[in-house]
C-alpha positions in Angstrom: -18.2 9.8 39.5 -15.9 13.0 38.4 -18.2 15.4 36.7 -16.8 14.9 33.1 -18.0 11.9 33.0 -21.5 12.0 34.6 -21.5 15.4 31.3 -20.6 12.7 29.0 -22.7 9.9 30.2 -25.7 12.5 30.5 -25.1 13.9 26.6 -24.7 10.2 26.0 -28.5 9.3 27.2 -29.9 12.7 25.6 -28.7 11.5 22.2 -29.1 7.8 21.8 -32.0 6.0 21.4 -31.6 2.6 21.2 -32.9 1.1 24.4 -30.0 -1.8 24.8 -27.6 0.6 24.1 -28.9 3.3 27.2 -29.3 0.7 29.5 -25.6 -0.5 28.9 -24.4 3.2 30.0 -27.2 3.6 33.0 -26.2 0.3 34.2 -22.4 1.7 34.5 -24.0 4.8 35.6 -25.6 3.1 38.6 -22.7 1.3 39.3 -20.5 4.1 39.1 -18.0 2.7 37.2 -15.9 5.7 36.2 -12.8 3.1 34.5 -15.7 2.0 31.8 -17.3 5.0 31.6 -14.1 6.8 30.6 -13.3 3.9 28.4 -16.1 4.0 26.3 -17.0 8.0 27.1 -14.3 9.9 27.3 -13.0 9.7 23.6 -14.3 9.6 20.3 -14.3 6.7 18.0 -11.9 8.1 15.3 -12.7 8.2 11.4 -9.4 8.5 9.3 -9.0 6.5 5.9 -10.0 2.8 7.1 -13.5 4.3 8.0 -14.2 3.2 11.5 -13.6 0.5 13.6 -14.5 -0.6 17.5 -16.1 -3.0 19.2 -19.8 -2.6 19.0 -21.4 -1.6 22.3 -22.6 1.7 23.8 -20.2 5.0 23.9 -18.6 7.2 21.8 -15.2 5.5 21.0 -17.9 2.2 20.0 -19.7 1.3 17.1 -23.3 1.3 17.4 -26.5 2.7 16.0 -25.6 6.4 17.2 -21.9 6.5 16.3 -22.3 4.9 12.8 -25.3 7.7 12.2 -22.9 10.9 13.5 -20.3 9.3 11.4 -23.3 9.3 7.9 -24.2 12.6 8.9 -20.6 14.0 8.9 -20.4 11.8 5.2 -23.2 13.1 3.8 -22.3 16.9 4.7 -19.1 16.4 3.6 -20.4 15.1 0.2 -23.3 17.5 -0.2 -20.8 20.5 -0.2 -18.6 18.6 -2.7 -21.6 18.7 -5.0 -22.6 22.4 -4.1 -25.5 21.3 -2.0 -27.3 19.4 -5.1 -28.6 15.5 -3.4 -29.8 14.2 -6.9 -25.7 14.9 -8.1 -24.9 11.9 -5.2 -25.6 8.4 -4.9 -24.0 5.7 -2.3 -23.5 2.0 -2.9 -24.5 0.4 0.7 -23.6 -3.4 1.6 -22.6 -5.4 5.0 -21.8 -8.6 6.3 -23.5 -10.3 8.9 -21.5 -9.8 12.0 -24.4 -9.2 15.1 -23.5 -8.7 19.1 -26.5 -7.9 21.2 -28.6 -5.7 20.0 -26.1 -4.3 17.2 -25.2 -6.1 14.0 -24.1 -5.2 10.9 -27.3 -5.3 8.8 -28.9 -2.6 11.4 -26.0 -0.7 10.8 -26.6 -0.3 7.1 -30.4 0.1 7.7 -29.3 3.5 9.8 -26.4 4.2 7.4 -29.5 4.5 4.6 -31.9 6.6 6.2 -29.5 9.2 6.6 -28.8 9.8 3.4 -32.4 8.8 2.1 -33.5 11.8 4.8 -31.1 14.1 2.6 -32.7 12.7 -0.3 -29.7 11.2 -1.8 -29.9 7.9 -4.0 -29.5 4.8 -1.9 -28.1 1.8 -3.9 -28.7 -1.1 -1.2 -27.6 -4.3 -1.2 -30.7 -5.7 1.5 -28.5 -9.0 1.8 -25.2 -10.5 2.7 -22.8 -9.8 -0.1 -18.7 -9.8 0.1 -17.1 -6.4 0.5 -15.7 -6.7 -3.6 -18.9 -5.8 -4.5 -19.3 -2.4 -2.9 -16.9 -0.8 -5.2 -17.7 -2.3 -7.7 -21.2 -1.2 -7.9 -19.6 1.9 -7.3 -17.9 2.2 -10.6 -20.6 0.3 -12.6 -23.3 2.4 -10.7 -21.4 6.1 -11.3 -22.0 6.4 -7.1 -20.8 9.3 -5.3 -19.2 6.7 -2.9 -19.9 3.4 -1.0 -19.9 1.8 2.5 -19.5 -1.4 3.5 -20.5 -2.3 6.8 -17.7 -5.0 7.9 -15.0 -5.8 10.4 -13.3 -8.5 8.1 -10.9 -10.9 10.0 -11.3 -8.7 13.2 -12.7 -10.7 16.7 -16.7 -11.0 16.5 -17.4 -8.4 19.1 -16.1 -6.1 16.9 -17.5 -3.9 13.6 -16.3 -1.3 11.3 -17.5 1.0 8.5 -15.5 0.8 5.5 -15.6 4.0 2.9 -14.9 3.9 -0.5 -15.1 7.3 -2.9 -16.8 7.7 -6.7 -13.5 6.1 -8.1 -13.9 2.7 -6.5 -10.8 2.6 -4.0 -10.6 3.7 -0.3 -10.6 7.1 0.8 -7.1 8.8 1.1 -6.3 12.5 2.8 -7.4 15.0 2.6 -10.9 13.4 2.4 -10.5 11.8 5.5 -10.3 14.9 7.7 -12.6 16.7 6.2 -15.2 14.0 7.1 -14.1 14.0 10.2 -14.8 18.0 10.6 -18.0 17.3 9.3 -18.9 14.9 11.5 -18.5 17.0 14.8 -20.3 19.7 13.2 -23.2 16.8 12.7 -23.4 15.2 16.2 -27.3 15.3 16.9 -29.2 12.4 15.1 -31.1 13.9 11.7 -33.2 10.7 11.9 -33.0 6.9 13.9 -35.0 4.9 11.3 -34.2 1.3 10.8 -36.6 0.5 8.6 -36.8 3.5 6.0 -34.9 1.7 2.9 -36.7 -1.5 3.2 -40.3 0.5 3.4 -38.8 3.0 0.3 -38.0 -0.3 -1.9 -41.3 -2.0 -1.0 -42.7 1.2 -2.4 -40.9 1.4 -5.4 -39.1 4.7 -4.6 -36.7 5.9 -7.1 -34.5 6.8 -4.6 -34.0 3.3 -3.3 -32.5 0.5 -5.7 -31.4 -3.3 -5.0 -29.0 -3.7 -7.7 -28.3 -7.1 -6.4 -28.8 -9.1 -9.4 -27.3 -6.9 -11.9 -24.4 -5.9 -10.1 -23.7 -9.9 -9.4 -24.2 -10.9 -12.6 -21.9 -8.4 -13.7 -19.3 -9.2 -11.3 -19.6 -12.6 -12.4 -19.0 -11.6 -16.1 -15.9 -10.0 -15.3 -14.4 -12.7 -12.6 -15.6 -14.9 -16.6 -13.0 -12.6 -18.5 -10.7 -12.4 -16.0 -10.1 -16.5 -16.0 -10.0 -16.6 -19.8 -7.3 -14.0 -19.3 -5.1 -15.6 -18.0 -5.8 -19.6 -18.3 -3.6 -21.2 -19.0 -5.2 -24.8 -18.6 -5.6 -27.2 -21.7 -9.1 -27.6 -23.3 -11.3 -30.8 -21.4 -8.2 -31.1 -19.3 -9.0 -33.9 -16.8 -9.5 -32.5 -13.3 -5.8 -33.1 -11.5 -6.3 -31.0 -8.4 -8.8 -31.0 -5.8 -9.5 -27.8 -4.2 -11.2 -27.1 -0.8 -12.8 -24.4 0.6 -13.4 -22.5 3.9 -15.4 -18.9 4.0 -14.0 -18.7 7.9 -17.9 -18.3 9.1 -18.1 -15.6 6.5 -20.0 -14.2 3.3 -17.9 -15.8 0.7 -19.2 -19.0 -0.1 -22.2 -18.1 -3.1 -19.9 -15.6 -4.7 -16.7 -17.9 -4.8 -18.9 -20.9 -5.9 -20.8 -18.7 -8.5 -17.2 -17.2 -10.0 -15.7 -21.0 -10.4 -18.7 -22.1 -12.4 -19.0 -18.6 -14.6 -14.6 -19.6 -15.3 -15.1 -23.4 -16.1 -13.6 -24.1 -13.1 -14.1 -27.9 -11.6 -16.3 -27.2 -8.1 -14.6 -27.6 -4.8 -15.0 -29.3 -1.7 -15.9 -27.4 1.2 -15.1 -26.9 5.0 -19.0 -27.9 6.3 -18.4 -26.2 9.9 -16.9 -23.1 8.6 -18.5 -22.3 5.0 -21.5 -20.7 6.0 -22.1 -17.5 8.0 -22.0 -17.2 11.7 -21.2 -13.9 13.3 -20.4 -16.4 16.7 -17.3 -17.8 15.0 -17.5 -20.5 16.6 -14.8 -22.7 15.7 -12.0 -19.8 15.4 -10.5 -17.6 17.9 -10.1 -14.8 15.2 -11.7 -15.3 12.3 -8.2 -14.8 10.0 -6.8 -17.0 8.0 -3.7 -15.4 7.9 -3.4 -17.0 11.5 -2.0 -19.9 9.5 -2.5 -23.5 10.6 -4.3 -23.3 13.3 -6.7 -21.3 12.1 -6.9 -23.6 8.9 -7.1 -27.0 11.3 -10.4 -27.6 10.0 -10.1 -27.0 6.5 -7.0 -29.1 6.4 -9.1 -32.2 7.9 -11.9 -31.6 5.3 -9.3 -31.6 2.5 -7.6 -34.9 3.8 -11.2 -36.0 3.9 -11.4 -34.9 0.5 -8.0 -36.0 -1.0 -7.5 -32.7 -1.8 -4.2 -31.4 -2.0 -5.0 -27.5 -2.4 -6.9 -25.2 0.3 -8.1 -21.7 -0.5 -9.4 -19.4 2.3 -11.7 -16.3 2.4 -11.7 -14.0 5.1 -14.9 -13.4 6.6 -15.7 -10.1 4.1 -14.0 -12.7 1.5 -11.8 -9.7 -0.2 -8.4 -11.6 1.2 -7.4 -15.0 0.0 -4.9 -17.9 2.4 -3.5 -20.7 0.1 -2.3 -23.9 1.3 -0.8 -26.8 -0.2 -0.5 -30.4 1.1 3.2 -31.1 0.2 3.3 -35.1 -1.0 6.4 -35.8 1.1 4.2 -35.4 4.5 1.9 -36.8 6.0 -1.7 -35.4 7.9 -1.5 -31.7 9.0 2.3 -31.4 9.5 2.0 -31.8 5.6 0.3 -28.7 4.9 2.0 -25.7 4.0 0.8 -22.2 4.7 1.8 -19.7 2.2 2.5 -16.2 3.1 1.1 -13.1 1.7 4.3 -12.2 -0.2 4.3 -16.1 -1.3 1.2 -15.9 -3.1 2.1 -12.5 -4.3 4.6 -13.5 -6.5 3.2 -16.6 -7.7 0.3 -15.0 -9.2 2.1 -12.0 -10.4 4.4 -14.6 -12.3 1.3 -16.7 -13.2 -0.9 -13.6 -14.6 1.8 -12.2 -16.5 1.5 -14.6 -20.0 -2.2 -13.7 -19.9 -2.0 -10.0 -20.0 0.9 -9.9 -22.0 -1.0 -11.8 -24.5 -4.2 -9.9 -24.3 -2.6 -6.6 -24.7 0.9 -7.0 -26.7 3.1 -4.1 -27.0 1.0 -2.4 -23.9 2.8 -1.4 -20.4 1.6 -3.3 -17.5 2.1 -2.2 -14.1 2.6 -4.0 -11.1 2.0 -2.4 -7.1 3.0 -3.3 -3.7 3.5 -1.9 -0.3 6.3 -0.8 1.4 5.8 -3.5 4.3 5.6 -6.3 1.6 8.3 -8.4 -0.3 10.3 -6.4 -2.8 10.8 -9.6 -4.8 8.2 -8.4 -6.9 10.0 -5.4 -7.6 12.9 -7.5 -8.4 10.2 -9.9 -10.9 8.8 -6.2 -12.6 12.5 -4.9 -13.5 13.5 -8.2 -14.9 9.9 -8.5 -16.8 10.0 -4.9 -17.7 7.0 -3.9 -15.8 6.1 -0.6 -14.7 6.0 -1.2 -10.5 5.3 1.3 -7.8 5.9 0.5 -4.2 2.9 2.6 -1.8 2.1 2.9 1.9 0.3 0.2 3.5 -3.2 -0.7 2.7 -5.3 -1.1 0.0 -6.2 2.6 -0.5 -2.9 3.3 -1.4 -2.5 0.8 -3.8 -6.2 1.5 -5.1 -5.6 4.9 -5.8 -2.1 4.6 -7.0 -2.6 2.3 -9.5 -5.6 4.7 -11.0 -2.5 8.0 -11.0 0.1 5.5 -13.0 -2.4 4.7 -15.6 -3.5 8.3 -15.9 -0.1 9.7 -15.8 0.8 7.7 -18.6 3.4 5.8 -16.5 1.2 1.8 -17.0 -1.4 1.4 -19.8 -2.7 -1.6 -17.8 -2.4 -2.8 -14.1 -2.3 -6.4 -14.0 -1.5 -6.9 -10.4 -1.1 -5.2 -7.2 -0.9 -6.8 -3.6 0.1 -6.7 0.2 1.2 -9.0 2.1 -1.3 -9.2 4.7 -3.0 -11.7 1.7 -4.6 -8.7 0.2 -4.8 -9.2 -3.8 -5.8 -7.3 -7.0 -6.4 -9.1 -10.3 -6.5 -6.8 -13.1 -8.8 -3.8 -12.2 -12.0 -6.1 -12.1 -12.3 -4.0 -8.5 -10.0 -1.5 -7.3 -9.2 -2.5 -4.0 -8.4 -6.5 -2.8 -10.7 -9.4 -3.7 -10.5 -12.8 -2.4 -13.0 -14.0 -4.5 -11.5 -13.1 -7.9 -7.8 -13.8 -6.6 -8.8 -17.3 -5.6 -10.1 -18.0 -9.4 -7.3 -17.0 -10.5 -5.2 -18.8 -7.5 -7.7 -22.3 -8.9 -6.4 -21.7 -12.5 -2.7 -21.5 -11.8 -3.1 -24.6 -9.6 -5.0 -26.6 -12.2 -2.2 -25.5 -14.9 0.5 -26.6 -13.2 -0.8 -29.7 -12.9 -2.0 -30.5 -16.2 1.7 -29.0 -17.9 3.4 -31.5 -15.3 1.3 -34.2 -16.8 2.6 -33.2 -20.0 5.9 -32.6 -19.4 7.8 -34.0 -16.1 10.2 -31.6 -15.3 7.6 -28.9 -15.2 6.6 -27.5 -12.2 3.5 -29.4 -10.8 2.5 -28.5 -7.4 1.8 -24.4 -5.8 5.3 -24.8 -4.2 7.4 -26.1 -6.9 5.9 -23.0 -9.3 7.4 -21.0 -6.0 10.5 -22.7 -6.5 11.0 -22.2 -10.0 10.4 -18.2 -9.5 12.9 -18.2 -6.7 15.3 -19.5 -9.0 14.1 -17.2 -11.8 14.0 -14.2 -9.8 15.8 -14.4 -6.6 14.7 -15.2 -2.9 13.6 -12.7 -0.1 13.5 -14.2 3.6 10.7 -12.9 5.3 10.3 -12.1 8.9 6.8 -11.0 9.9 4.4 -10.7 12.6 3.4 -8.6 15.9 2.6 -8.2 19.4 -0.5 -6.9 20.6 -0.5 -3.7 22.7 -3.8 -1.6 23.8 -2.0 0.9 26.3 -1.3 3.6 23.5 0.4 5.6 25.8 3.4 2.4 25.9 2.8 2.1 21.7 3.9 5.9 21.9 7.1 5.2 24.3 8.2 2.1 22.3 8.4 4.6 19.7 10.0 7.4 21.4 13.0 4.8 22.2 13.9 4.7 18.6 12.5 8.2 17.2 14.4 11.3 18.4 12.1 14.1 19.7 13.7 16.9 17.5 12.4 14.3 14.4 8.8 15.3 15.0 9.8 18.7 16.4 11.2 19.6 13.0 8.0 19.6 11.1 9.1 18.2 8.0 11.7 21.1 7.3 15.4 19.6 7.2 16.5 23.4 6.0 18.9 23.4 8.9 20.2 19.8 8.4 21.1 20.3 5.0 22.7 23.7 5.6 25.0 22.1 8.2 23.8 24.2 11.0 21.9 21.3 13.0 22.7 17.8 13.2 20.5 15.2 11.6 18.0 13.5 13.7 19.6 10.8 16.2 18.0 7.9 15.4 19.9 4.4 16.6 22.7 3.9 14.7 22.7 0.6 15.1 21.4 -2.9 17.6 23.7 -5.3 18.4 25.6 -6.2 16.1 23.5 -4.4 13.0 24.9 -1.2 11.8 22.2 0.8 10.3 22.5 2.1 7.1 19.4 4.0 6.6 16.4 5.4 8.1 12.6 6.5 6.6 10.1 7.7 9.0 7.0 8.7 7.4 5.7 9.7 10.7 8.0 12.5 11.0 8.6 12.8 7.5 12.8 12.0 7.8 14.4 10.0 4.9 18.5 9.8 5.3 19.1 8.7 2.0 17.0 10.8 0.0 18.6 14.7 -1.3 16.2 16.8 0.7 15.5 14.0 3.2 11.7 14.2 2.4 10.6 10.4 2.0 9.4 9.9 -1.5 5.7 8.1 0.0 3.4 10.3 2.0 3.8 11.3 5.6 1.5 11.0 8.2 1.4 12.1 12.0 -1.9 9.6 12.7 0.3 6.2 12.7 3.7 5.3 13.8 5.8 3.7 10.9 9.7 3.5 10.6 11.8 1.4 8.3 15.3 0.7 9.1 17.9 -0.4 6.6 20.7 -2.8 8.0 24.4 -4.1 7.0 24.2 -8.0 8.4 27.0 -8.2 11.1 30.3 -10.0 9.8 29.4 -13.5 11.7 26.5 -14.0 10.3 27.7 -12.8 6.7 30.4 -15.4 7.0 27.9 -18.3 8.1 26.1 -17.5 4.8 29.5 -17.4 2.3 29.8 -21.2 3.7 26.4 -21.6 2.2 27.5 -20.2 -1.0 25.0 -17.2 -0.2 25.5 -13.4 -0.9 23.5 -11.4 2.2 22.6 -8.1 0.9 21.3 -5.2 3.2 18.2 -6.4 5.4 15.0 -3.9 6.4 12.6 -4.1 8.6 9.8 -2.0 8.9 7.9 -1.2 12.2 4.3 0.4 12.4 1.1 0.3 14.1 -2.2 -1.0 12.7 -4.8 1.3 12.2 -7.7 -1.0 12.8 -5.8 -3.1 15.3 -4.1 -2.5 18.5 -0.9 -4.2 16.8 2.8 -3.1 16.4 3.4 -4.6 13.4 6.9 -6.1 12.2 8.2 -6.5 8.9 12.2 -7.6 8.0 12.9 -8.5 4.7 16.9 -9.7 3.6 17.3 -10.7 0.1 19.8 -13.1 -0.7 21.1 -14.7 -4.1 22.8 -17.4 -4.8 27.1 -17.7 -5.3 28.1 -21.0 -5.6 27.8 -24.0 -8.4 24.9 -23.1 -10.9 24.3 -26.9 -11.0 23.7 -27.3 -7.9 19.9 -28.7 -8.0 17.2 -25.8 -7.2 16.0 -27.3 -4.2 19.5 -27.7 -2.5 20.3 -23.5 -3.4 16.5 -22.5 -2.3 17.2 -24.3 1.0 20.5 -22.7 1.1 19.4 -19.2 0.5 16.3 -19.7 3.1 18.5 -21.0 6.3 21.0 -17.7 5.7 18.1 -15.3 5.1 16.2 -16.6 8.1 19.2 -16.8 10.6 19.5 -13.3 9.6 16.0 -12.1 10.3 16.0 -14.0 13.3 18.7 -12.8 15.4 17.5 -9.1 14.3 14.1 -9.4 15.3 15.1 -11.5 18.4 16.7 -8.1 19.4 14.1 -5.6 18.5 11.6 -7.8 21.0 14.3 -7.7 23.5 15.5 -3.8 23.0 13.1 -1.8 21.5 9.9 -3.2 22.5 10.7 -3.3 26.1 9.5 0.1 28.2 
């Protein structure tokens, strides 16, 4: 064993002091096992705005009891000298899930999470139970907290856990917070105190600086999710019940909150997925616990709704803040007649479907609309056509959090009424400032039962999820969609796939295109083009390059922690003239590659809107089909050679 790591695995056993934990590094130890050691040793688990994530076992890249209580300590330094030392000016909202592996889990995490800042003598505000992450910040902004942490890996695979950090205004941390946590927390290394059961022995007591605010903050989530569906229903008085709904929670938490929020909106109960609706940190019926997976992921649901007769399925994510939809399509038959909708699909069905509600609730008022960068600009399209306000952000739900809050305090939105990604992250209103599965899918229930009920009325209304999708695709144009990713953990090959399409004199140039625009460099030599896709423009908030803006600064933040590049493409002349056949105008195509920063992912996203030239009366159906088979055949043959050329080192 090389010295470095016997000094690492020897400050390792000095400072942890959970006995499964220190056996896990002895045993490697004993069996000199220098690969593992380095693995888990030889780097820190990092904290940047998503909090921290790992797979929970013993070292210091992990999540355990000792990494989860440097990371509290760094959190609660950080927020002491925000508040100029003073512990009764902070408070923390504390929840988890139920994910366990060995000795870890998530409820122990939370139980060390809250003795170090009950040993600082800072306000604890613990949820003791299971609760879905939704309620974190929420009980943040009813509660006036400091900040909140939700203990959760969401959809992630069971071994793993993460640490989720929210601020006093309800969203996800952003920079510079981040890093200076992250300071902190070096500065913090040796344990303050290892005390599992401190908060449940403080709230036995009574201690006023413990609180369950379980039942009132539920309650009052419930009244909200209440508003929210009188918002924007749109479903007749004592309508008869037209569509059945079923249910899966994907092993998770979701269950008695989505349950509770149909009954508190009127909503008729649904039918549930029996093997999958109640927690089980083993998963067992799921590879990874996502419903985004799609159909197979969904296998059992979709048998319990044929069971059911029910033609609509709506699925949490394990920490129930995303939402899956599918519809059974009547012209099918068993599971081929189910139909996945994607992120972006849902997106702009409940934009569209929100919109009559909130425009009737606050007349006259400017309502805002948010996406991200990586997500459908179709919405974009639907907020310039509606007059919205819209704002397209970085990825992730602490941009769109925190960017919504700016446009309605820069006067820009009076209201947001919807923001979204499209990895089926949604925000209804500002009931919560981050995503919420549990709200979306009232909301999701009530457009479903509307439809319906306004088909029953009137024939040539949309009835069904897919026909309202229809309909806005003829309202508001169609964008093909090409999405998905391959899974990489050598970084050192996530860096060189990189370095294939990013010039080195990008990142060398620290942000300052001085030279560029004075003519006495070149710009930097990114591909000009693959196959037979000129490119037309490049934004690399990684190194801070934009070609198309004046001072080549891209208008959303930069960021050297994550890879992210989105190219802009003219569709080669073959495939342009395979669409006129169609009747269908290709416009410029992006596609957007990044890396995940709770995932070891490269991420694709390729977007190429189309619209419709021919015969207005052609039948909706027969242009949608139209406008899908040119997009696609588009996005195809470009991603086809991204795999083949770019990926490839």
């Amino acid at each position: 064993m090389t010295a470095d790591v016997h000094a690492l695995a020897k400050e390792w056993l000095l400072l942890d002091r959970n006995p499964a934990t220190r056996k896990e590094i002895e045993a490697l130890v004993a069996k000199d096992d220098v690969a593992e050691l380095t693995a888990r040793l030889g780097s820190r688990i990092e904290f940047g705005t998503a909090g921290l994530r790992a797979r929970m076992e013993a070292g210091f890249s992990r999540m355990n009891d000792l990494t989860v209580i440097q990371a509290t300590q760094g959190l609660v330094a950080y927020l002491l000298a925000q508040h100029g030392g003073d512990a009764t000016k902070c408070s923390v909202v504390l929840g988890h899930d139920h994910r366990a592996f060995g000795s870890l889990s998530s409820a122990r995490f939370a139980r060390l999470t809250a003795a170090v800042f009950l040993h600082k003598g800072i306000k604890v505000y613990f949820y003791p139970n299971l609760v879905h992450t939704p309620m974190v910040p929420f009980g943040i902004t009813h509660l006036g907290a400091s900040c909140g942490i939700m203990i959760t890996a969401s959809h992630n695979p069971k071994t793993d856990n993460g640490y989720k950090l929210y601020w006093a205004n309800g969203s996800q941390i952003i920079p510079p917070v981040d890093a200076g946590i992250a300071a902190a927390i070096l500065d913090n290394l040796d344990p303050w105190v290892w005390d599992e059961s401190l908060v449940d022995r403080m709230l036995a007591e009574g201690s006023p600086l413990v609180e369950d605010p379980t039942a009132r903050m539920v309650a009052a989530y419930m009244d909200e999710v209440r508003d929210l569906a009188l918002t924007v229903t749109r479903r007749p008085e004592d309508s008869p019940t037209l569509v059945r709904i079923c249910y899966t929670a994907m092993h998770g938490v979701g269950l008695p909150f989505i349950r509770r929020a149909f009954d508190h909106a009127g909503l008729p109960p649904f039918f549930v997925t029996p093997e999958q609706v109640h927690p089980d940190p083993a998963f067992p019926t799921v590879e990874f616990p996502n419903p985004e997976e799609g159909k197979g992921a969904l296998a059992l649901a979709m048998a319990a709704a044929d069971a059911h007769n029910c033609s609509v399925i709506l699925a949490n994510d394990p920490d129930a803040d995303r939402l899956a939809v599918a519809e059974r399509l009547a012209s099918a038959t068993e599971n081929q007649g189910w139909y996945v909708f994607s992120g972006n699909e849902i997106g702009i069905m409940l934009a569209a479907f929100l919109l009559h509600g909130f425009r009737a609730k606050h007349p006259g008022a400017k309502l805002a609309c948010l996406t991200t960068t990586v997500s459908s600009m179709l919405i974009k399209q639907f907020a310039e056509i509606e007059g919205l306000a819209f704002e397209e952000t970085l990825t992730g739900f602490k941009w769109l959090g925190n960017r919504a809050m700016a446009m309605v305090a820069d006067g820009r939105a009076d209201h947001i009424m919807f923001a979204y990604e499209q990895a089926i992250g949604f925000m209804c209103g500002t009931l919560v400032k981050d995503k919420d599965g549990v709200s979306a899918g009232v909301c999701l229930a009530e457009l479903a039962h509307w439809l319906a009920a306004a088909h029953a009325e009137d024939a040539t209304h949309p009835g069904t999820l897919y026909q309202w999708l229809e309909h806005l695709y003829v309202k508001y144009g169609y964008f093909a969609a090409n999405d998905a990713y391959i899974i990489e953990h050598d970084k050192t090959r996530v860096d060189a796939m990189f370095a294939k399409i990013r010039p080195a004199a990008a990142l060398a140039a620290n942000e300052d295109w001085s030279r560029v625009l004075a003519g006495a460099e070149p710009a930097p030599a990114y591909p000009t083009r693959i196959g037979d896709f000129a490119v037309a423009a490049v934004r690399d908030v990684t190194a801070g390059w934009d070609s198309t803006t004046a001072d080549h600064r891209p208008l959303l933040p930069t960021s050297r922690g994550s890879h992210m590049i989105t190219f802009t493409f003219t569709p080669p002349d073959h495939l342009k003239a395979k669409a006129a056949d169609a009747n269908v105008k290709l416009f410029d195509c992006t596609l957007t590659l990044r890396t995940s920063g709770t995932e070891p992912k490269v991420k694709w996203y390729s977007a190429q809107p189309t619209a419709w030239a021919g015969d207005d009366a052609v039948p909706a159906p027969q242009k949608i089909a139209a406008l899908k088979a040119a997009g696609e055949a588009v996005l195809a043959e470009l991603v086809e050679l991204v795999k083949t050329q770019w990926f490839v080192v």
